[in-house]
BADREN-802670 format. One record per residue: x, y, z of N, C-alpha, C, O in turn. Coordinates in steps of 0.05 Angstrom, whole numbers. Each point is the difference from the previous one (the first is absolute). Example, Ala and Ser with C-alpha at 12.3 -4.5 7.8 and 13.67 -1.06 7.14 Angstrom:
2
nc1;nc2;nc3;cac1;cac2;cac3;cc1;cc2;cc3;oc1;oc2;oc3
264;-114;156;-18;24;0;18;24;0;21;0;13 .
-28;21;-27;16;24;1;-15;22;14;10;22;4 .
This chain:
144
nc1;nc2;nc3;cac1;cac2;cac3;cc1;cc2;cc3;oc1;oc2;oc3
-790;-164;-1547;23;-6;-17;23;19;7;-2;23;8 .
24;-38;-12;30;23;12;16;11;-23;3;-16;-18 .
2;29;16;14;21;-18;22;-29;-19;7;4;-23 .
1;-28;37;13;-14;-2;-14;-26;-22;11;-17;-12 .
-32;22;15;-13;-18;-20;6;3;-33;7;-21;-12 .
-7;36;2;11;12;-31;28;-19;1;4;-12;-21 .
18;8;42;18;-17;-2;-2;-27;-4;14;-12;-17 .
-27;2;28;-13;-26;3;8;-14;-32;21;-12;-6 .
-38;16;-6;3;-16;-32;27;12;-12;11;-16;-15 .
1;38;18;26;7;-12;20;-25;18;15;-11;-17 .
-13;3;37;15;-13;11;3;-23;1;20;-12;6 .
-56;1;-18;2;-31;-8;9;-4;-33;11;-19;-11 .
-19;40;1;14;8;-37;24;-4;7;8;-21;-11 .
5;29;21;26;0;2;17;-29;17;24;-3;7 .
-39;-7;-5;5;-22;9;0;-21;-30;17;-17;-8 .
-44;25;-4;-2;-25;-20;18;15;-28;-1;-12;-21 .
14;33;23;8;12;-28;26;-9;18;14;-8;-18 .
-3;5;36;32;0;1;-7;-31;-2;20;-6;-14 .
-31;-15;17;0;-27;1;-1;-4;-31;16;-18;-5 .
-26;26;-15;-7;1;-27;29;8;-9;13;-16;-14 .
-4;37;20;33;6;-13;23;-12;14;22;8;-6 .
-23;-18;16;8;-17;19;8;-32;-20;22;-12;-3 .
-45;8;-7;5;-21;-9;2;0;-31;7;-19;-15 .
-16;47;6;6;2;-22;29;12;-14;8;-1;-23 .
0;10;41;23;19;1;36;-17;0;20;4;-15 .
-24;-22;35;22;-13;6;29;10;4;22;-11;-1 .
-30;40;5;26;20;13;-2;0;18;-18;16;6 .
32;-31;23;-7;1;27;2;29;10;-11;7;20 .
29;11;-39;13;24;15;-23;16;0;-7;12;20 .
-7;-10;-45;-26;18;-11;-17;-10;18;-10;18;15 .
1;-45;-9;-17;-12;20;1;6;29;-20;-3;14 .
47;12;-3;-2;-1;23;-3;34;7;-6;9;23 .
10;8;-46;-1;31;3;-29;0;0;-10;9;20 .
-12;-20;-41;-27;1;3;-9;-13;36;-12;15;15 .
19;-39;-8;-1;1;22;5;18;28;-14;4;20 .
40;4;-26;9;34;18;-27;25;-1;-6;17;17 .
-3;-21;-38;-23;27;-14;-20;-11;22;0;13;21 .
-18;-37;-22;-22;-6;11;16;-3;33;-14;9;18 .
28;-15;-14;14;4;28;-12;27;12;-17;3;17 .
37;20;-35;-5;27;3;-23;14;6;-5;19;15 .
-14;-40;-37;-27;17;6;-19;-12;22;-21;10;4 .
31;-33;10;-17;-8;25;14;5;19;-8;-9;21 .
42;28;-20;5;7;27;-7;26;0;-5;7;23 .
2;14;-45;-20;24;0;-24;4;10;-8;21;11 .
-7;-46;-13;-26;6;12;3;-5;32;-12;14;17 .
25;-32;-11;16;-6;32;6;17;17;-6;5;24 .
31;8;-51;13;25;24;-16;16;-4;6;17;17 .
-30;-5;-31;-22;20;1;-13;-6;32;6;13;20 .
-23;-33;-21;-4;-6;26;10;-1;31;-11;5;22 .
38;-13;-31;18;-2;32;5;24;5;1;7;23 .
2;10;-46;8;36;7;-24;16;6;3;24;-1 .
-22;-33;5;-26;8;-3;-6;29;-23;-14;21;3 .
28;-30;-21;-12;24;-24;-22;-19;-16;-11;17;-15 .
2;-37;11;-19;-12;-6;-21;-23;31;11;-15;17 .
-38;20;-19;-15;-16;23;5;-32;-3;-8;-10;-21 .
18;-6;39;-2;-30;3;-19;-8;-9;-22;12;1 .
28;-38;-16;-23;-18;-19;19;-20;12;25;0;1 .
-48;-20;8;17;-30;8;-4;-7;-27;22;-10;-8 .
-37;10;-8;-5;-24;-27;26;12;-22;12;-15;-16 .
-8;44;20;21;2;-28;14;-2;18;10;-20;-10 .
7;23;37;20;-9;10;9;-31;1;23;-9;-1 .
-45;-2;4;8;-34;-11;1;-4;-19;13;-21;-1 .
-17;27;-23;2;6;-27;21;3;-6;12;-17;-13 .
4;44;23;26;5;-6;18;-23;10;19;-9;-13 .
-28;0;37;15;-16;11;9;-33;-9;21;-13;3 .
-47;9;-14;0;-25;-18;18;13;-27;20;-13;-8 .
-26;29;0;14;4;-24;32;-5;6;14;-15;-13 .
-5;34;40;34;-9;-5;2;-28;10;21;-13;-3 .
-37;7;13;14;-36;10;-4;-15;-25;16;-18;-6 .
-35;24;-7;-4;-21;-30;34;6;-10;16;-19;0 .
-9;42;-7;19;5;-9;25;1;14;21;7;-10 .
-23;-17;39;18;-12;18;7;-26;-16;18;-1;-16 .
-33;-16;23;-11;-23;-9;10;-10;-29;10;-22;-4 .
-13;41;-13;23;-5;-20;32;6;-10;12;-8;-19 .
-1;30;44;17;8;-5;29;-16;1;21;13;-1 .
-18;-40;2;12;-18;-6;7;-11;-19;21;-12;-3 .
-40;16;-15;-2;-14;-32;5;30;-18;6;-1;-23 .
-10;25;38;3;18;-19;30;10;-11;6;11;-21 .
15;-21;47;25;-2;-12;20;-18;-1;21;2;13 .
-29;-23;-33;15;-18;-13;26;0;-12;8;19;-15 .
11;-45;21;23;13;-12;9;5;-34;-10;-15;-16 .
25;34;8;-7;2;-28;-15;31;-10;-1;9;-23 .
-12;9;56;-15;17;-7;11;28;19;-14;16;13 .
37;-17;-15;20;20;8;-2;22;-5;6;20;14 .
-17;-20;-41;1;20;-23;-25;7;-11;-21;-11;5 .
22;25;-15;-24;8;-15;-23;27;6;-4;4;24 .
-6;8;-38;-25;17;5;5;16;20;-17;6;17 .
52;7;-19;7;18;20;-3;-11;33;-9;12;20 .
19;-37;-22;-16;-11;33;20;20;18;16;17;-8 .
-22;-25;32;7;18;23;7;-20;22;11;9;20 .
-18;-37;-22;10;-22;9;31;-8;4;11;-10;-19 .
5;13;42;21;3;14;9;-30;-16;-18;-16;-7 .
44;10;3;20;-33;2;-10;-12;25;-15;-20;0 .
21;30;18;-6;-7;23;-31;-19;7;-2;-12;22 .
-17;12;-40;-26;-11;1;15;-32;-13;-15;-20;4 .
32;16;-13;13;-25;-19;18;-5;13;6;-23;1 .
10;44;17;24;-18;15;-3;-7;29;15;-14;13 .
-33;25;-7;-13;-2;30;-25;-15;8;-10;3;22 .
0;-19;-40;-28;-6;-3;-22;-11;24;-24;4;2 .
43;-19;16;-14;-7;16;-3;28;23;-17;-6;16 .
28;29;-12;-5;21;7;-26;10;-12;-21;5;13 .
27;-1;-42;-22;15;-17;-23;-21;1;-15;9;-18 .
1;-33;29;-11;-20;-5;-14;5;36;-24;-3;7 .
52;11;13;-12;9;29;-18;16;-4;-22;-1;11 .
31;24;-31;-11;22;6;-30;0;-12;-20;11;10 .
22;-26;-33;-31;-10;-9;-18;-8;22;-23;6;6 .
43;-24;3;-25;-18;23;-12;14;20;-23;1;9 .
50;15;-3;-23;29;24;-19;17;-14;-22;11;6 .
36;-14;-25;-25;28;-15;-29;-13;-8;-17;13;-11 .
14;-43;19;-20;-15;-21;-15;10;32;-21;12;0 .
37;-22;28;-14;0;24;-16;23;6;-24;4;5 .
46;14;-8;-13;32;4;-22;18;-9;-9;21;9 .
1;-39;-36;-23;4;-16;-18;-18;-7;-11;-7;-21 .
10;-2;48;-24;-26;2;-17;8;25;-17;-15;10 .
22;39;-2;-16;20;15;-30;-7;2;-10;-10;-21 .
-6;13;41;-28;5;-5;-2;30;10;2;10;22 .
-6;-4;-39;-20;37;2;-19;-10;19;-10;-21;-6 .
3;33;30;-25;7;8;-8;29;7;-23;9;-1 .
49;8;9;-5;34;5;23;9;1;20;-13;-1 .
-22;39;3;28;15;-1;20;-9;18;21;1;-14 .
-16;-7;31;10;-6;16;19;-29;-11;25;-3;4 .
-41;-14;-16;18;-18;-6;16;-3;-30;20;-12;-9 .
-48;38;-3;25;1;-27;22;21;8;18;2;-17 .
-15;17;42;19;8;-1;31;-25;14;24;5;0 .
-32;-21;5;17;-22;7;11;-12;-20;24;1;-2 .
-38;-12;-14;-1;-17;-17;16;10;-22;19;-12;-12 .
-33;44;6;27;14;-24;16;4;14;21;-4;-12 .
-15;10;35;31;8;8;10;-17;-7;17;4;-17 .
-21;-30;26;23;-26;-8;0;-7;-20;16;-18;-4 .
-37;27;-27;7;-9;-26;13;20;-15;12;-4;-21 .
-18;32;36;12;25;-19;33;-1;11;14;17;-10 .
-3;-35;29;30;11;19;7;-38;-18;24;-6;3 .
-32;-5;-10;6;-26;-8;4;9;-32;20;-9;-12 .
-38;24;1;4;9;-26;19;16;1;13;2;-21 .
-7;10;37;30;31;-1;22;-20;4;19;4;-16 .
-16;-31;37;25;-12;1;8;-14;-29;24;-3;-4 .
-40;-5;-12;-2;-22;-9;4;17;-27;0;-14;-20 .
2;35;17;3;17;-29;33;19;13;15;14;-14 .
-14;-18;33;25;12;7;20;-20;-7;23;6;-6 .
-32;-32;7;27;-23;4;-1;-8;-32;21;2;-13 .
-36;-8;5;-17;-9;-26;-1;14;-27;0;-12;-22 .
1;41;26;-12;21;-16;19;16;-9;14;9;18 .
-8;-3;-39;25;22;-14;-19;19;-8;-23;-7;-4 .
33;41;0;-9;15;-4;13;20;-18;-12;20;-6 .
């Protein structure tokens, strides 16, 4: 077993507790910051690996990896128009005035994290192009 296993069930919890507030909640802004959180915590375990301060696990590296494409995968519906506002978002105009940009940038990021893990080597590929797709895409997108 890899030091990475203890993550395992925190990552699928967090999958079914952001889907649960999600629909119970109906604040896209609050919804999409819980989504940013579970983002956060499967590119932690990623960049542990690619930096080698944590040992490669293909199974929690596909894990993480499924995790951001699920949430690739929805990041279309998470900002609706109408949800500009709210829950301190950090969400740019620009995601509403530019959309089919912000809608590009989805579609790469859905590609980029449709990765198959098989060894280090390819998750160091694979995050480069979703962690440099996530930095453009919060640079154009993202107020701070």
């Amino acid at each position: 077993m890899s030091k990475f296993t203890h993550l395992l069930p925190a990552l699928i919890a967090a999958s079914f507790v952001f889907g649960a507030s999600a629909q119970a909640a109906g604040d896209a802004a609050a919804d999409r910051q819980a989504l940013m959180k579970q983002n956060g915590a499967a590119t932690r375990v990623l960049a542990g690996m690619v930096k080698g301060q944590d040992p490669f696990d293909a199974v929690a590296a596909q894990l993480a990896f499924r995790t951001l494409n699920s949430a690739a995968l929805g990041f279309g519906y998470m900002f609706p128009e109408g949800s500009q506002t709210g829950a301190e978002t950090e969400a740019a105009a620009t995601i509403w005035s530019d959309r089919a940009g912000f809608d590009a940038a989805i579609a790469k990021y859905v590609a980029d994290t449709s990765a198959t893990i098989t060894d280090l080597d390819s998750l160091k590929a694979a995050f480069g192009a979703a962690a440099s797709n996530c930095g453009s895409c919060h640079k154009a997108y993202r107020t701070k």
